[in-house]
LUMTIRO-983613 format. One record per residue (C-alpha): residue in one letter; x, z, y. Coordinates in nm, 2 decimals, padded with zeros to 4 digits, always signed. Each point is the difference from the previous one (the first is absolute). Layout:
<pamis>
+------+--------+--------+--------+
: type :     xx :     zz :     yy :
+------+--------+--------+--------+
:    a :      X :      Z :      Y :
...
+------+--------+--------+--------+
</pamis>
This chain:
<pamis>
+------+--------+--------+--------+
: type :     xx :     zz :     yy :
+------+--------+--------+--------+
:    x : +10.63 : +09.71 : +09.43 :
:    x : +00.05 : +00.38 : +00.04 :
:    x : -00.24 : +00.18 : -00.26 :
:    x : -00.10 : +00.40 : +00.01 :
:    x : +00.14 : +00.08 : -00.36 :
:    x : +00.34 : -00.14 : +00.02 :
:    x : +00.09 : -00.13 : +00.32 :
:    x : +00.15 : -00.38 : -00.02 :
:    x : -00.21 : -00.17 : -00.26 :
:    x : -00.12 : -00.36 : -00.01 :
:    x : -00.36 : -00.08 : -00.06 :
:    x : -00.06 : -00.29 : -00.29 :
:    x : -00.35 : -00.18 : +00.07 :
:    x : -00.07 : -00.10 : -00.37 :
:    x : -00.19 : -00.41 : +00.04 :
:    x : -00.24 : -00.14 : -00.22 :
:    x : -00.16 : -00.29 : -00.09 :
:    x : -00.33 : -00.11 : -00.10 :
:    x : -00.15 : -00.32 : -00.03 :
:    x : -00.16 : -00.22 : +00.27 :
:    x : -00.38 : -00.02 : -00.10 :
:    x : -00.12 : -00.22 : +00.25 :
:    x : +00.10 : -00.33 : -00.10 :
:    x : +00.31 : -00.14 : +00.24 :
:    x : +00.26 : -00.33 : -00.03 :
:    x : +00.27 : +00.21 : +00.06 :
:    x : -00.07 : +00.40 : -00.01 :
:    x : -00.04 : +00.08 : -00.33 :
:    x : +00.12 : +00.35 : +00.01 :
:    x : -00.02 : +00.32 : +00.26 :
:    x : +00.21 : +00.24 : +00.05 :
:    x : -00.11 : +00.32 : +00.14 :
:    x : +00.14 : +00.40 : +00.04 :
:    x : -00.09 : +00.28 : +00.12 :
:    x : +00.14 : +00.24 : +00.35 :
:    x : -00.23 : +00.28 : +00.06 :
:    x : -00.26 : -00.05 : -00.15 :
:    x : -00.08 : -00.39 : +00.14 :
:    x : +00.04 : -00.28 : -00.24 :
:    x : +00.19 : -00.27 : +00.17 :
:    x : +00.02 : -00.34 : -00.20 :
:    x : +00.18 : -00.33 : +00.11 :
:    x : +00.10 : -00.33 : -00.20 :
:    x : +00.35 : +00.12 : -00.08 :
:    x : +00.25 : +00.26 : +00.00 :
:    x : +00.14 : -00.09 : +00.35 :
:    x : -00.36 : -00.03 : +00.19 :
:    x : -00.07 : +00.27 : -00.16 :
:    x : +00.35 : +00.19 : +00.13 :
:    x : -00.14 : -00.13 : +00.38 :
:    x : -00.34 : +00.20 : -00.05 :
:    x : +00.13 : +00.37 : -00.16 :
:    x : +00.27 : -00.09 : +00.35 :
:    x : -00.33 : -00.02 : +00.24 :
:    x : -00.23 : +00.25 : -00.19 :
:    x : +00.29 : +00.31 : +00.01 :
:    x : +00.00 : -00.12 : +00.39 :
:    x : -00.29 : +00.11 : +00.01 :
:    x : -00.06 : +00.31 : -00.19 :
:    x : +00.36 : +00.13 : +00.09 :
:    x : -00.02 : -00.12 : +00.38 :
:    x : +00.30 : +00.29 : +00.07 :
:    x : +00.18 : -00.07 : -00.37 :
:    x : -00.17 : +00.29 : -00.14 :
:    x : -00.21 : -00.04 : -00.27 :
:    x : -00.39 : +00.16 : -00.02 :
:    x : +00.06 : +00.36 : -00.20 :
:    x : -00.34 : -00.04 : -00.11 :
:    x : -00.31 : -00.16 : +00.00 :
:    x : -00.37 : +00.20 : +00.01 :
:    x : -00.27 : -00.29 : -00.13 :
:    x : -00.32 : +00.03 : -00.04 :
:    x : -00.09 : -00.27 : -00.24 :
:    x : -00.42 : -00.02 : +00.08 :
:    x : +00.08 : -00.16 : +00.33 :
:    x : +00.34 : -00.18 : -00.05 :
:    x : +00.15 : +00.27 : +00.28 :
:    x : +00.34 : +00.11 : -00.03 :
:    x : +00.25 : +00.22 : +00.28 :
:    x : +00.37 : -00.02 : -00.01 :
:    x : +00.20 : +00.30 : +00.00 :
:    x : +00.34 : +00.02 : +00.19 :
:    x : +00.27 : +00.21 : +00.13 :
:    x : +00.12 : +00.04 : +00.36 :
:    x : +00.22 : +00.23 : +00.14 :
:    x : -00.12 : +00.25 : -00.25 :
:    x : -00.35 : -00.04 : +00.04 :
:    x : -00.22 : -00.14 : -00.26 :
:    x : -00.22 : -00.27 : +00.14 :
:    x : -00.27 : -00.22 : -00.09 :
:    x : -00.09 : -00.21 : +00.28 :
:    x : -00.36 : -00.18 : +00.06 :
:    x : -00.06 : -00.32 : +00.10 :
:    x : -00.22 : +00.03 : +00.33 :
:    x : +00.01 : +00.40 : -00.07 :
:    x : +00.22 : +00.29 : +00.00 :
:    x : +00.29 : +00.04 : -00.16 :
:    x : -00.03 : +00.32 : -00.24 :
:    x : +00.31 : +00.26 : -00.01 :
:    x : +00.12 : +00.25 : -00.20 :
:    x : +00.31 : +00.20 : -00.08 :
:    x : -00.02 : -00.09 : -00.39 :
:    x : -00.21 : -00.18 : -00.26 :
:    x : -00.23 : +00.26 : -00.05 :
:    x : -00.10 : +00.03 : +00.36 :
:    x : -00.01 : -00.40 : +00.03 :
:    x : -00.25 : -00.03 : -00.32 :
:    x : -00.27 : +00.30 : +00.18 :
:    x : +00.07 : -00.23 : +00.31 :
:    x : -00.04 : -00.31 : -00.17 :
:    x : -00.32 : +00.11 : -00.24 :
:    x : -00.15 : +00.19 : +00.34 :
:    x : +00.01 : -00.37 : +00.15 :
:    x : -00.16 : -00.19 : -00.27 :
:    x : -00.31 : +00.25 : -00.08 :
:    x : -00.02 : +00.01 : +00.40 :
:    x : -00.04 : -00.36 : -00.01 :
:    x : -00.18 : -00.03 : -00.29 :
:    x : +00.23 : -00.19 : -00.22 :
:    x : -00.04 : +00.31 : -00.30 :
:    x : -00.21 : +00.28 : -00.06 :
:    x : +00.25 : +00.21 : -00.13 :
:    x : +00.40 : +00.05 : +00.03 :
:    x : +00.03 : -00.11 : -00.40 :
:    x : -00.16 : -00.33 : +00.10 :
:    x : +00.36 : -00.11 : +00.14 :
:    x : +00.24 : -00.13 : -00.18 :
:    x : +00.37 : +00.03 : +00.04 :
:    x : +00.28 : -00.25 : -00.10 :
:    x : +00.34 : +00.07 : +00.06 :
:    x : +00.25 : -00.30 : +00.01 :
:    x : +00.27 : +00.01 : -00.27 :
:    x : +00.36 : -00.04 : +00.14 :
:    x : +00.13 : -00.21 : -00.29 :
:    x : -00.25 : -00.31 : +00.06 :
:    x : -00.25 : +00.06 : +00.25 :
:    x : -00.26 : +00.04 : -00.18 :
:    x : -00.28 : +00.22 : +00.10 :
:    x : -00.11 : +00.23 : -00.29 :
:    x : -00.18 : +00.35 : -00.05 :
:    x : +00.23 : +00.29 : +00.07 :
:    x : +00.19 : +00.09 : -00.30 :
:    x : -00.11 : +00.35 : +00.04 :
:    x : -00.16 : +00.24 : +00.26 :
:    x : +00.11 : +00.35 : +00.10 :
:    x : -00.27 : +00.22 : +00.08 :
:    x : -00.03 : +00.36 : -00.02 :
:    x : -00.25 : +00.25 : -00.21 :
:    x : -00.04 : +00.25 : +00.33 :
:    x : +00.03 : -00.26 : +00.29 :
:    x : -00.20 : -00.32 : +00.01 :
:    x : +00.17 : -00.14 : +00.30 :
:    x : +00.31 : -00.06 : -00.20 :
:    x : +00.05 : -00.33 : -00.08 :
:    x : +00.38 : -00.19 : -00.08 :
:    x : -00.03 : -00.32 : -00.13 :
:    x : +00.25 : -00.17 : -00.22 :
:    x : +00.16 : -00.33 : -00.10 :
:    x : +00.24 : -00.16 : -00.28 :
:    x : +00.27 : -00.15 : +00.08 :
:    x : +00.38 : -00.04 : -00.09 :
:    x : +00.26 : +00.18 : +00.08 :
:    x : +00.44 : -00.06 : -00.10 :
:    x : -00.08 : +00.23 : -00.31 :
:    x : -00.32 : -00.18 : -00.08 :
:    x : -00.33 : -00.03 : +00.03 :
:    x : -00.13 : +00.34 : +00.12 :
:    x : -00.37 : +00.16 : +00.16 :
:    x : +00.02 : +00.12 : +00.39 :
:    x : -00.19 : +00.13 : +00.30 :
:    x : -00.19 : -00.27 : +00.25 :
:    x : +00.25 : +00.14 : +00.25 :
:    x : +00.18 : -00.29 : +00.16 :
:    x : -00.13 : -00.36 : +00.05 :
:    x : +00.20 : -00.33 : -00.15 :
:    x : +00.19 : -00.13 : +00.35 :
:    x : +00.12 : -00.39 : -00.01 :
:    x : +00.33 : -00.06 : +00.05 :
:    x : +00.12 : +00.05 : +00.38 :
:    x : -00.14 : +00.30 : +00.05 :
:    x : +00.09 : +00.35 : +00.04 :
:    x : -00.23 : +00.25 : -00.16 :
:    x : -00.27 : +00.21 : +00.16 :
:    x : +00.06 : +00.33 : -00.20 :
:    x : -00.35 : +00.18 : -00.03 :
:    x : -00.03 : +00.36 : -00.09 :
:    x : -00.22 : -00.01 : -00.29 :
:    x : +00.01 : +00.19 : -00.30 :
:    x : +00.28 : +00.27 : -00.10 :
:    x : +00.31 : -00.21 : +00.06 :
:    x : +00.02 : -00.19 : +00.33 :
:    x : +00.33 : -00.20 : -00.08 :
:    x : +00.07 : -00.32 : -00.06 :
:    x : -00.15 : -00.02 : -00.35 :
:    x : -00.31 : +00.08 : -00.10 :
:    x : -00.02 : +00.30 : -00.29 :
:    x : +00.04 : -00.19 : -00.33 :
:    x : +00.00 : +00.04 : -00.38 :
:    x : +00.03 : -00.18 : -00.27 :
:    x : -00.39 : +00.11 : -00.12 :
:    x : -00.30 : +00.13 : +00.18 :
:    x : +00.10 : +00.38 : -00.14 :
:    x : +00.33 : +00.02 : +00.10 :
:    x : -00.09 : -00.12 : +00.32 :
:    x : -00.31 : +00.22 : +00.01 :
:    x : +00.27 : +00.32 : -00.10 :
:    x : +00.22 : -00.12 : +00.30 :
:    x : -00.24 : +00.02 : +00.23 :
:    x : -00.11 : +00.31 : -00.08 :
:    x : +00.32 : +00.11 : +00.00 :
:    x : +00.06 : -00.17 : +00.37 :
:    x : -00.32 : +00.12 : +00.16 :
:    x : +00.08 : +00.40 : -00.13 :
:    x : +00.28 : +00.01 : +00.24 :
:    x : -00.20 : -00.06 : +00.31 :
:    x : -00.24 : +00.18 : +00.17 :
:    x : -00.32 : -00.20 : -00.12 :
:    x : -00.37 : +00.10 : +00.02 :
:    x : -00.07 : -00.06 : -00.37 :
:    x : +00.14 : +00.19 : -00.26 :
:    x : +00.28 : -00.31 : -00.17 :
:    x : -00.09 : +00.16 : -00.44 :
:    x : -00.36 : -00.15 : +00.10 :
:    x : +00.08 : -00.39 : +00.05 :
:    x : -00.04 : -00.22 : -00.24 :
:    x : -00.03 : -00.38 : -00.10 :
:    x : -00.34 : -00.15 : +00.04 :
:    x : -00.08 : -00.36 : -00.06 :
:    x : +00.29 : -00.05 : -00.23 :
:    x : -00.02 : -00.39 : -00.11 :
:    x : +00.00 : +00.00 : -00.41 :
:    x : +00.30 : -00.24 : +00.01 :
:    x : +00.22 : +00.29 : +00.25 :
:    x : -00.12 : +00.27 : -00.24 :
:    x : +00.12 : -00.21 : -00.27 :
:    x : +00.34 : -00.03 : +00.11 :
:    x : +00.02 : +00.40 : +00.05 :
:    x : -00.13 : +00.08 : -00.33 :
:    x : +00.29 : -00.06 : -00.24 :
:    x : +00.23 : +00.24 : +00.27 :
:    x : -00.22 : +00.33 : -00.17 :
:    x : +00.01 : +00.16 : -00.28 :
:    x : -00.28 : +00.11 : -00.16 :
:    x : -00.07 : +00.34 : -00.06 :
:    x : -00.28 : +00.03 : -00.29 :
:    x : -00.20 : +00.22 : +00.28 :
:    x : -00.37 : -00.10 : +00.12 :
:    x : -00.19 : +00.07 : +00.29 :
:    x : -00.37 : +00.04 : -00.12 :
:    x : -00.29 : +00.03 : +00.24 :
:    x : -00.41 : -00.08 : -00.11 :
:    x : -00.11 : -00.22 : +00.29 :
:    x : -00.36 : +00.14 : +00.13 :
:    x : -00.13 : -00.41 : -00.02 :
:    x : -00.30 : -00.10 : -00.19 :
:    x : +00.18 : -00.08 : -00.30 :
:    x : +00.19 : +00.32 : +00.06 :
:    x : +00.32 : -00.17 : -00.08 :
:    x : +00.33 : +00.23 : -00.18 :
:    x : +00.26 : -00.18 : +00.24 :
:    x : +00.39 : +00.06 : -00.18 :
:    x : +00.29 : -00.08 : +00.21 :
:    x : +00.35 : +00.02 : -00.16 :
:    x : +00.31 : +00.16 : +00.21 :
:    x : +00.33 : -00.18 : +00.03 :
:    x : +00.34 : +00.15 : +00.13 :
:    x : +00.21 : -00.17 : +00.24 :
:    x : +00.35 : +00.06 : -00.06 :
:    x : +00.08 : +00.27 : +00.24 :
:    x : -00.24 : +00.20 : -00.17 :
:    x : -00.40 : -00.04 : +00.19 :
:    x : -00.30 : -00.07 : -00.15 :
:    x : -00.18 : -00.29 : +00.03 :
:    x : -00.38 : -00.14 : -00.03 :
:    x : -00.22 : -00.30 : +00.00 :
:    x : -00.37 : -00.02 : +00.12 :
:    x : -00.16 : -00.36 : +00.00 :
:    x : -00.27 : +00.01 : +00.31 :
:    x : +00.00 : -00.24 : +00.20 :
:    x : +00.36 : -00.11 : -00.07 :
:    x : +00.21 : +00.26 : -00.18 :
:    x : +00.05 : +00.33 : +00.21 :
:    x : +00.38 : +00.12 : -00.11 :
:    x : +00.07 : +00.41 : +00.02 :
:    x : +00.30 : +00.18 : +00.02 :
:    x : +00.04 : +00.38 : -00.03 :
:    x : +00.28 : +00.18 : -00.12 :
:    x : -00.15 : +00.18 : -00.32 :
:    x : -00.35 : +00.05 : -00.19 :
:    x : -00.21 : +00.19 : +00.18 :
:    x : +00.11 : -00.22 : +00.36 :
:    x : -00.10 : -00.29 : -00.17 :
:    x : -00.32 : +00.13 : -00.13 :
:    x : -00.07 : +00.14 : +00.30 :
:    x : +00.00 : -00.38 : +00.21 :
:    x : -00.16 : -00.18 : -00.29 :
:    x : -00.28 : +00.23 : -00.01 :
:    x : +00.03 : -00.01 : +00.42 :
:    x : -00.02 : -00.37 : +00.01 :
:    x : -00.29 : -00.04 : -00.29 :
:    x : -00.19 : +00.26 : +00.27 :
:    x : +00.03 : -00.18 : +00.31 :
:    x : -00.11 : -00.29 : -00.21 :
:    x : -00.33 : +00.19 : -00.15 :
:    x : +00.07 : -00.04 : -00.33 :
:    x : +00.07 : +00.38 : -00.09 :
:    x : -00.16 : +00.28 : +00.18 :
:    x : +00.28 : +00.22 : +00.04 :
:    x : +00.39 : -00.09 : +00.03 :
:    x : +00.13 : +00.29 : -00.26 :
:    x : -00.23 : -00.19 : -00.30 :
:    x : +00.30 : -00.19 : -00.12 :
:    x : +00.15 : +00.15 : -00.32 :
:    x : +00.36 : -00.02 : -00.11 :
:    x : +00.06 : -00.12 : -00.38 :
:    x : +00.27 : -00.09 : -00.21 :
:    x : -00.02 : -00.22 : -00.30 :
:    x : +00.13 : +00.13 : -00.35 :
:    x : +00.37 : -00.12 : -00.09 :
:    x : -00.02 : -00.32 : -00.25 :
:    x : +00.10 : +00.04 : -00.37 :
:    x : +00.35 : -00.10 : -00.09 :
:    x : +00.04 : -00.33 : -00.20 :
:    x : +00.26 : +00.12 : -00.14 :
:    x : +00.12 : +00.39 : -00.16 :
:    x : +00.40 : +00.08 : -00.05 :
:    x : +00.01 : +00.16 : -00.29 :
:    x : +00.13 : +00.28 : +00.19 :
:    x : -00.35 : +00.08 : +00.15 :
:    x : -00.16 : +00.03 : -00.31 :
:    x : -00.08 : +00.31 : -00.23 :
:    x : -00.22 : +00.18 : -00.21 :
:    x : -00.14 : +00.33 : +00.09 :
:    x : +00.16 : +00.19 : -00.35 :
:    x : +00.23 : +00.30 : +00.03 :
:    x : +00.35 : -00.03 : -00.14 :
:    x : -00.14 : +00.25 : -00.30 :
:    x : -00.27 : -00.25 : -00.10 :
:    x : +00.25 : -00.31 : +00.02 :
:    x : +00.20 : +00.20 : -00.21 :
:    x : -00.31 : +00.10 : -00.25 :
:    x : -00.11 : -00.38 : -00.03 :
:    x : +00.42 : -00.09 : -00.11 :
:    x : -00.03 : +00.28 : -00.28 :
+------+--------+--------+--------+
</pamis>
């Protein structure tokens, strides 16, 4: 298959196997596996090979996989979304088919649909899965762009793998089948032939940034930042920073009126870094102090929880005591006369 993050990569459907409950003479065991999202199951590796054949016939009908998948889980409904020529698509069986230039404008197309038709109430109500290049698997984006100043901005991402290992990138391509050319899609900052990757959700999140300031965009880039972060993605990008003994300190206006203490990291070409748990773990960026501050106290705001953005206080935590003294760094506060006196 041809995946997004790497180009030529080959997808590995993991099986497993479970025992037969129902009593049988000759079935005693099932084995099952999963391809975007649907749990196929067969009496044996090969019958099982025959069904993941006939079920990516049918939700790759032009060798390209689904990019995504909106669900809503109350009434078991779920829209594929695809790529063609360009265009994100999600077509409807016996309806339209909704289009949009990127994934942001195919999620208000897709959430105006389903609260038209009464399938949610709200946008929230839908819920995304992404499918994962290295198995198929359908699982919560690894992390969500969004931006503090423009709530239309919305880049999904995926793990995957990539020749120097396994790395976090932009929703930007689909996984093809083999025999296919791709359908190259202009989504995101770098329309080539890989999607933006990074080995962790931050870097990735700097080189976007970083991407997106060349252009012409309608947002300001400093203001993106990771939403939704999955605890085992932020987990694999913690051990990159280095702490810096610095805290971001805010007193939440909830009934409990909550002292919230976040600590700042430093990536290795120098930025600052945060962590807010809401919802999923919001990641920040900003290149010194006072940015960060600024979009942690900016982010608690839009949420409700402080009343004004600039309430977030900078402090830094006292040095800890030595273990250990050379005998260097230690002396007595007596003048040479008095040393001299006390000899006498």
């Amino acid at each position: 298959m041809r995946a997004g993050l790497g180009g030529q990569e080959t997808a590995r459907i993991p099986i497993s196997m479970r025992p037969n409950p129902s009593p049988h003479p000759i079935l005693k065991e099932i084995h099952w596996c999963e391809v975007a999202g649907k749990t196929l199951e067969a009496a044996n590796p090969y019958a099982l090979k025959d069904k993941v054949q006939r079920a990516l016939e049918t939700i790759a009908p032009a060798h390209a996989l689904p990019l995504a998948y909106f669900r809503v889980p109350d009434m078991d409904y779920e829209l594929p979304i695809y790529e063609e020529d360009g265009d994100i698509i999600a077509p409807i069986l016996m309806g339209p088919t909704l289009r949009a230039r990127d994934m942001a404008g195919i999620r208000r197309e897709v959430c105006r649909y389903l609260m038209s038709s009464g399938y949610v109430a709200e946008p929230d109500e839908a819920i995304v899965g992404v499918v994962r290049p290295r198995d198929l698997q359908r699982v919560p984006p690894a992390a969500v762009f969004c931006s503090l100043t423009d709530p239309s901005v919305w880049m999904p991402t995926v793990e995957g793998s990539s020749p120097e290992g396994p790395v976090v990138g932009l929703l930007a391509h689909p996984a093809e089948l083999r025999g296919r050319g791709r359908i190259r899609a202009q989504i995101g900052p770098a329309p080539g032939d890989s999607a933006p990757a990074a080995p962790d959700v931050v870097g990735l999140l700097r080189f976007v940034r970083a991407e997106l300031s060349r252009g012409r965009g309608t947002f300001d880039p400093e203001t993106l930042y990771a939403a939704g972060v999955r605890p085992e993605i932020w987990a694999n990008a913690e051990p990159r920073l280095e702490p810096t003994g610095t805290r971001l300190v805010a007193q939440l206006t909830d009934e409990d009126a909550t002292r919230l203490e976040l600590a700042v990291w430093r990536t290795g070409s120098g930025d600052l870094v945060a962590a807010l748990e809401d919802r999923g773990i919001n990641v920040l960026l900003a290149p010194d102090e006072d940015a960060l501050a600024a979009s942690v106290g900016r982010l608690l705001e839009q949420s409700g929880f402080l009343r004004f953005a600039a309430e977030v206080e900078i402090t830094r935590s006292a040095p800890p005591r030595a273990e250990r003294l050379e005998p260097e760094a230690v002396w007595t506060h007596e003048t040479t006369e008095e040393v001299a006196e006390s000899w006498k």
